[in-house]
ZADO-1210 file (C-alpha; in nm, 4 decimals, padded with zeros to 6 digits):
<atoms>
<atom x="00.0000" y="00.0000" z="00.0000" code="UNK" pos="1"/>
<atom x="00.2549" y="00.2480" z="00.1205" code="UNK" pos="2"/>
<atom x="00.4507" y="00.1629" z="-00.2342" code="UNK" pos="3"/>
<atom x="00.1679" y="00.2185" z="-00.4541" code="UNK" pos="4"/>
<atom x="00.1491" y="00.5915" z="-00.2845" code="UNK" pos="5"/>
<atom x="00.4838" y="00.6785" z="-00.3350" code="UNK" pos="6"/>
<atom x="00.4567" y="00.6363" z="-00.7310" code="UNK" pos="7"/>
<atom x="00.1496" y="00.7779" z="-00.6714" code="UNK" pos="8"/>
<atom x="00.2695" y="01.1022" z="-00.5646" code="UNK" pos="9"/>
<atom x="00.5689" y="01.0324" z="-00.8321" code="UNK" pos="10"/>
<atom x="00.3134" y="01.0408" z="-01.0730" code="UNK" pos="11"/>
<atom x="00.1490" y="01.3435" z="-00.9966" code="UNK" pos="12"/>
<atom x="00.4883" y="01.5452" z="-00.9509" code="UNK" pos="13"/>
<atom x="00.5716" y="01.4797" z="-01.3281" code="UNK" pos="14"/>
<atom x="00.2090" y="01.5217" z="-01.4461" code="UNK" pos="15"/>
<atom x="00.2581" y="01.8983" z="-01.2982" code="UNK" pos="16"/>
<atom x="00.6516" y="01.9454" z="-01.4752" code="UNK" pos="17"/>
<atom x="00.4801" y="01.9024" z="-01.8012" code="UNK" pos="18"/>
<atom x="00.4260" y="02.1780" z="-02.0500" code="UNK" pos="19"/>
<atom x="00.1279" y="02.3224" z="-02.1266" code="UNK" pos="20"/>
<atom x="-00.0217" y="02.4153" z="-02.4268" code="UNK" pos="21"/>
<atom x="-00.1577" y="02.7013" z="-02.5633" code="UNK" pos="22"/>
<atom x="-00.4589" y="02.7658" z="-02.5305" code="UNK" pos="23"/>
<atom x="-00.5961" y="02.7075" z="-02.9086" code="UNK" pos="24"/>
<atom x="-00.8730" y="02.9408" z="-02.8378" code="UNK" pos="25"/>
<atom x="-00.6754" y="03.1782" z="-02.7664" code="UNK" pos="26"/>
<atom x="-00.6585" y="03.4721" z="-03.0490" code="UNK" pos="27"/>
<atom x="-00.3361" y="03.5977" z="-03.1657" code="UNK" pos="28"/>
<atom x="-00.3589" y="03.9554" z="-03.2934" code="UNK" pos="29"/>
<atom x="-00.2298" y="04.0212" z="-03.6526" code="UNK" pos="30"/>
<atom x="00.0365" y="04.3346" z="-03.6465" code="UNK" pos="31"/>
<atom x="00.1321" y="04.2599" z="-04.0381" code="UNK" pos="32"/>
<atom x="00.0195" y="04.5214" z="-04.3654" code="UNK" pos="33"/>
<atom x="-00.3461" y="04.5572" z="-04.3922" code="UNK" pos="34"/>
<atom x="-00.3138" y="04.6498" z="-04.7353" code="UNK" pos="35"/>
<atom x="-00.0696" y="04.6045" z="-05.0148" code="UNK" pos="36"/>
<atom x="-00.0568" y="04.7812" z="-05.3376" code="UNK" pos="37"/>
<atom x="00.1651" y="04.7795" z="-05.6037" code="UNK" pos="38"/>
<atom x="00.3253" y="05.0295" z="-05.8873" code="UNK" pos="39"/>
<atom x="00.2660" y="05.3266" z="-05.6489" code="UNK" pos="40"/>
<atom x="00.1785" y="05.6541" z="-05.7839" code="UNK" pos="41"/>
<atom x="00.0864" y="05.9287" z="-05.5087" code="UNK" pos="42"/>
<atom x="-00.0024" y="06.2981" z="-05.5935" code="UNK" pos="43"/>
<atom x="-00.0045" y="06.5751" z="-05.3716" code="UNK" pos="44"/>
<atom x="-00.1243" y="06.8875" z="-05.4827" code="UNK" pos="45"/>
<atom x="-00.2450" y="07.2519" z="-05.3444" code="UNK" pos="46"/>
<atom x="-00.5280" y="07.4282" z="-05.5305" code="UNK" pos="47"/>
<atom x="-00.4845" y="07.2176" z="-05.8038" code="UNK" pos="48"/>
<atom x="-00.1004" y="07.2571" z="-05.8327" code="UNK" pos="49"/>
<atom x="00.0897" y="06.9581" z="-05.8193" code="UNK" pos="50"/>
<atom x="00.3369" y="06.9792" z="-05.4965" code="UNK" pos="51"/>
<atom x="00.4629" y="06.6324" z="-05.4257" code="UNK" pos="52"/>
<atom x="00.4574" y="06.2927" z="-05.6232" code="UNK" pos="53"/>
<atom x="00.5769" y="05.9605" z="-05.4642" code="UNK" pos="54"/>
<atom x="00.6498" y="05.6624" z="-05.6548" code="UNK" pos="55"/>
<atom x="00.7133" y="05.3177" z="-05.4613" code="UNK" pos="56"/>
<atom x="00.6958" y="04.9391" z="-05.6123" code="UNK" pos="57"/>
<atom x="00.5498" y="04.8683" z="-05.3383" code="UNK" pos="58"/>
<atom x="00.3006" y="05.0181" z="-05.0369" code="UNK" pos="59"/>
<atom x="00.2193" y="04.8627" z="-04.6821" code="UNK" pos="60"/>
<atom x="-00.0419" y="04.9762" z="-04.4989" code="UNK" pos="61"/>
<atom x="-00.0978" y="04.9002" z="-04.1137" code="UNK" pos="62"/>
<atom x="-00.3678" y="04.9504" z="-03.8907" code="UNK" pos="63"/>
<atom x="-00.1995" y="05.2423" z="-03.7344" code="UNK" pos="64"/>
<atom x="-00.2047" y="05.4658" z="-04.0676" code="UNK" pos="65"/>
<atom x="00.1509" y="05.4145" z="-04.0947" code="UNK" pos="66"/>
<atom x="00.2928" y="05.3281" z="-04.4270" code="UNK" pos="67"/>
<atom x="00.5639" y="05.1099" z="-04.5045" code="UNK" pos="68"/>
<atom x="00.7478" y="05.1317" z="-04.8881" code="UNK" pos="69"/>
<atom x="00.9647" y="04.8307" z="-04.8052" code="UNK" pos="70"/>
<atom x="01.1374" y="04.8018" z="-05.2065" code="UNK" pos="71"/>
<atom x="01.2456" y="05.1878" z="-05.1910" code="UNK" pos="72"/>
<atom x="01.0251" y="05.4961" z="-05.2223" code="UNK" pos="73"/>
<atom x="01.1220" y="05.8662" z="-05.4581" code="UNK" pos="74"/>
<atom x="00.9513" y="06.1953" z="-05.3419" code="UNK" pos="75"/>
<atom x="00.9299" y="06.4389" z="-05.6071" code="UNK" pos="76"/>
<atom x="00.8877" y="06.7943" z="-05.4789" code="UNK" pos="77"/>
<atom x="00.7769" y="07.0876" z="-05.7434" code="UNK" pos="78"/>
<atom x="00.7741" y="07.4123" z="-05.7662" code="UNK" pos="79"/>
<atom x="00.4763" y="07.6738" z="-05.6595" code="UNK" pos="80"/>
<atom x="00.3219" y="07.6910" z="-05.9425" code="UNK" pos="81"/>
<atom x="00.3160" y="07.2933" z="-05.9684" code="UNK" pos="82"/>
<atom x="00.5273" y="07.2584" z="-06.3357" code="UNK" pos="83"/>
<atom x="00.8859" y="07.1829" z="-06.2750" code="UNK" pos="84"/>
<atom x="01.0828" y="06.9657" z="-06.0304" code="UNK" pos="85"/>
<atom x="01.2506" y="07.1284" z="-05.7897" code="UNK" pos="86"/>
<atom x="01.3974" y="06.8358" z="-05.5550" code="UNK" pos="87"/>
<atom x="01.4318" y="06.4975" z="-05.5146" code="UNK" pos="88"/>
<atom x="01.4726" y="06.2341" z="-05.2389" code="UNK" pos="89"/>
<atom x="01.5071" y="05.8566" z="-05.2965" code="UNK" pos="90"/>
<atom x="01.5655" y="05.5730" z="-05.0861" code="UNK" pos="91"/>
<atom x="01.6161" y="05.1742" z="-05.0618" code="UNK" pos="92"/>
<atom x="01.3037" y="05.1720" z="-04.7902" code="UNK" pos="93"/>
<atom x="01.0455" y="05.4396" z="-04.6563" code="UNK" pos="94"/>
<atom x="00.8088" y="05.4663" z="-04.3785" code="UNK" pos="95"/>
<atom x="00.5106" y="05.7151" z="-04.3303" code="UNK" pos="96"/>
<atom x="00.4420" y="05.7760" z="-03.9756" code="UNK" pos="97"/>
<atom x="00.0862" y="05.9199" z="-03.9870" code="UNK" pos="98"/>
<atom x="00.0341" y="06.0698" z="-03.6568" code="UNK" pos="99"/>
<atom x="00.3504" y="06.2613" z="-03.6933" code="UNK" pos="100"/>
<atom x="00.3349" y="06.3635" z="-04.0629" code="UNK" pos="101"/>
<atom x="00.7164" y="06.2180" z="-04.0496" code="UNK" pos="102"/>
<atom x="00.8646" y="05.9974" z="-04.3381" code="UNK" pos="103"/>
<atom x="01.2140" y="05.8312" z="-04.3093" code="UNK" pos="104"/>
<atom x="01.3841" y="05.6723" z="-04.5601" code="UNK" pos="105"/>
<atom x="01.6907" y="05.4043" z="-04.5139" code="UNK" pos="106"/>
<atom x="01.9328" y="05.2510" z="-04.7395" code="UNK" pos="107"/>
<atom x="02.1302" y="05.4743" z="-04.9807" code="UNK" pos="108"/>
<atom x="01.9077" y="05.7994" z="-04.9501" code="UNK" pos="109"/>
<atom x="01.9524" y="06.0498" z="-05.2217" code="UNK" pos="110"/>
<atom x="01.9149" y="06.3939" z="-05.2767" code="UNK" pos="111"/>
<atom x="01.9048" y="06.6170" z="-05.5512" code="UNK" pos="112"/>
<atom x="01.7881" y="06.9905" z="-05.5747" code="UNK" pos="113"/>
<atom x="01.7599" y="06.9963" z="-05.9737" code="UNK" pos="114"/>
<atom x="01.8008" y="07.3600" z="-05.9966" code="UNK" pos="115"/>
<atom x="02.1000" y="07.3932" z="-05.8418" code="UNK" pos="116"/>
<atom x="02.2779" y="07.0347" z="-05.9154" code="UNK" pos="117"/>
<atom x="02.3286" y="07.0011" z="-05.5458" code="UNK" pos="118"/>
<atom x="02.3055" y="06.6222" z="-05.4032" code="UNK" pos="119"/>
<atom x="02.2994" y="06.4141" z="-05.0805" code="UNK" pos="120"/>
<atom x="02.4203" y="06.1116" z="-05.0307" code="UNK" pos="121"/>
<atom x="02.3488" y="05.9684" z="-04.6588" code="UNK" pos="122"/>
<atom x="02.2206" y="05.6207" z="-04.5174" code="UNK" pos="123"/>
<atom x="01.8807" y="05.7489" z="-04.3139" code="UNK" pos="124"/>
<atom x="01.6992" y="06.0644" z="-04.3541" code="UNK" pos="125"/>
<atom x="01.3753" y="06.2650" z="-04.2327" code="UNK" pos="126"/>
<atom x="01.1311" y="06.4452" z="-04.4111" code="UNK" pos="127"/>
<atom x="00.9048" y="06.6224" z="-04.1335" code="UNK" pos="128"/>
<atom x="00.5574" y="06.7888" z="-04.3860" code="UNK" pos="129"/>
<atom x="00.4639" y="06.9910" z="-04.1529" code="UNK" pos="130"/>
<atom x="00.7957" y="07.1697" z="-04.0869" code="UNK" pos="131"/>
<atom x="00.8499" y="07.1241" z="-04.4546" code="UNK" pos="132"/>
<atom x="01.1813" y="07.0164" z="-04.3626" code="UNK" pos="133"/>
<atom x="01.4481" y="06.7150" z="-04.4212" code="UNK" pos="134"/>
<atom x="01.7119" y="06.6379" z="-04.1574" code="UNK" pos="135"/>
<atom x="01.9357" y="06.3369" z="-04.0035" code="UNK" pos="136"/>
<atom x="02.0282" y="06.2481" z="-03.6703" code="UNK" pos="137"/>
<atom x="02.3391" y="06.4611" z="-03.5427" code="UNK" pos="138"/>
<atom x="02.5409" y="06.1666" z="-03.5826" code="UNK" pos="139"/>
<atom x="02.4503" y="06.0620" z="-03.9332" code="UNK" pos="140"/>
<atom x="02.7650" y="06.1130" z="-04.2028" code="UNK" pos="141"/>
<atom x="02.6484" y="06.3151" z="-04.4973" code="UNK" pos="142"/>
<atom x="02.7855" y="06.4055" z="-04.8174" code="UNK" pos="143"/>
<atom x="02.6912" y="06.6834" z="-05.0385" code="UNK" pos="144"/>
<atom x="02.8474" y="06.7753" z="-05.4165" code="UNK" pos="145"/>
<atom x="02.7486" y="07.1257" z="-05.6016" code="UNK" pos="146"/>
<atom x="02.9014" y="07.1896" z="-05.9532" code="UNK" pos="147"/>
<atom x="03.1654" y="07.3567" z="-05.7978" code="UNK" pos="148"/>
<atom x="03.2287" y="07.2184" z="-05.3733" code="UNK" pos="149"/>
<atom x="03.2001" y="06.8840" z="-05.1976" code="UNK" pos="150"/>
<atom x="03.1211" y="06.8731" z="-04.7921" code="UNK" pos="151"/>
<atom x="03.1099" y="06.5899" z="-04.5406" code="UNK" pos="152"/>
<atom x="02.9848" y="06.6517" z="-04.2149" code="UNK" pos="153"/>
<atom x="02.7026" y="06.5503" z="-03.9815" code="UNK" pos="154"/>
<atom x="02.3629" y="06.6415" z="-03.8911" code="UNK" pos="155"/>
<atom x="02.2145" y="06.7465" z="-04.1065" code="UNK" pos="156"/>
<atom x="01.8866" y="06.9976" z="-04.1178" code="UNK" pos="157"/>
<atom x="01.7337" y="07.1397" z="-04.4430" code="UNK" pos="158"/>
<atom x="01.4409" y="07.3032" z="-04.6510" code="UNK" pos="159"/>
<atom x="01.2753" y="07.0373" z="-04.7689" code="UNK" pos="160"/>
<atom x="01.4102" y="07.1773" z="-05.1549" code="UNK" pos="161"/>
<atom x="01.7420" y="07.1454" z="-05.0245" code="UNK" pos="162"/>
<atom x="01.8123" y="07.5098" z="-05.0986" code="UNK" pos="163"/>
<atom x="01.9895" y="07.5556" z="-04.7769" code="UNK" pos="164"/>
<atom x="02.1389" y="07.3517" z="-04.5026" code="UNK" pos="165"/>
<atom x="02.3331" y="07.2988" z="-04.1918" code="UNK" pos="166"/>
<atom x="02.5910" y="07.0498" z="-04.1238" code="UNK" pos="167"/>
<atom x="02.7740" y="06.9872" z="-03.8362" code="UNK" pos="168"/>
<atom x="03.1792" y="06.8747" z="-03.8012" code="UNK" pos="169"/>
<atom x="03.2172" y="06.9793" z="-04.1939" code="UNK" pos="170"/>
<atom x="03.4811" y="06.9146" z="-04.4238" code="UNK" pos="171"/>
<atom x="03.5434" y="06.9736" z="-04.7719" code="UNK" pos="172"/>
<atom x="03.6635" y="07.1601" z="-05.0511" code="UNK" pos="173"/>
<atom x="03.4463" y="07.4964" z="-05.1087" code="UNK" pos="174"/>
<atom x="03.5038" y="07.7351" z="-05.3851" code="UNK" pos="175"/>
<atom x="03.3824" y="08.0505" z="-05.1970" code="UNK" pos="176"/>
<atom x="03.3377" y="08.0428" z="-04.8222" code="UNK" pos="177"/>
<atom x="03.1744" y="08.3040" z="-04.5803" code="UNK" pos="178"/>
<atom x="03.2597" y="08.2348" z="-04.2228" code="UNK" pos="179"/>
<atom x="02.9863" y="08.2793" z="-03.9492" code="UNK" pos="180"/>
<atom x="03.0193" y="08.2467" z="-03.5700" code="UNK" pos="181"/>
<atom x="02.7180" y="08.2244" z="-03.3173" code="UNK" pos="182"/>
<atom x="02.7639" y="08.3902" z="-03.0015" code="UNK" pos="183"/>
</atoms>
């Protein structure tokens, strides 16, 4: 009697070091693209004049509003009266953050303000639409070309034509330079 106890309570100690399984009621919540679409063509305009135009292979869209270009992304900014191309920004992948009007792009990010044959070449960049304005992390390298100078620096912060800039930590070769201090 006393034997058939002990296994038992043998039994019923390895009954409770077994693993349970899920629960196959149990829901799992989806957190992948609730939309896909392919060949991309996005137009952004302002009393009917064409501002921006983004071109993707391929769109992601999640529950959040966020949207994910995952095969690279191009944002074509015009002019104000909607005719000619005034900048360009490219990249290998692209995410629109909805609530924050915010789109980053990864993976050999280009720039190019047509006008003035000035271009970007950095790894990850930020294009805020509110502020209308592009920009990096302050550690992210960048390099810009013109016709006539090339600069490397960091930290970049722009118009979103990339008329003007900032860069932090610069070096390069500049044609004509105007030195300014900040108190």
């Amino acid at each position: 009697m006393r034997e058939s106890r002990i296994w038992i309570g043998v039994g019923l100690a390895l009954m409770g070091c077994q693993k349970q399984e899920a629960d196959p009621t149990k829901q799992v919540k989806y957190e992948g693209p609730m939309m896909e679409t392919t060949n991309v063509l996005t137009f952004v305009s302002d009393s009917a004049k064409l501002q921006v135009k983004l071109t993707a292979p391929l769109q992601q869209q999640f529950e959040s509003g966020d949207v994910v270009y995952p095969k690279s992304v191009k944002l074509l900014f015009y002019s104000k009266d909607g005719q000619t191309v005034v900048n360009t920004i490219s990249g290998d992948y692209g995410k629109q953050e909805k609530s924050k009007s915010l789109y980053s792009l990864r993976g050999h990010v280009r720039v190019k303000n047509e006008p003035e044959q000035k271009t970007l070449q950095t790894e990850e960049l930020f294009y805020d639409q509110q502020r209308m304005l592009i920009y990096t992390k302050p550690e992210m390298f960048v390099h810009i070309e013109t016709p006539t100078d090339t600069a490397d620096g960091y930290g970049l912060e722009a118009d979103q034509n990339f008329t003007t800039y900032k860069l932090k930590k610069v070096t390069g070769k500049f044609s004509n330079v105007t030195e300014t201090t900040t108190p």
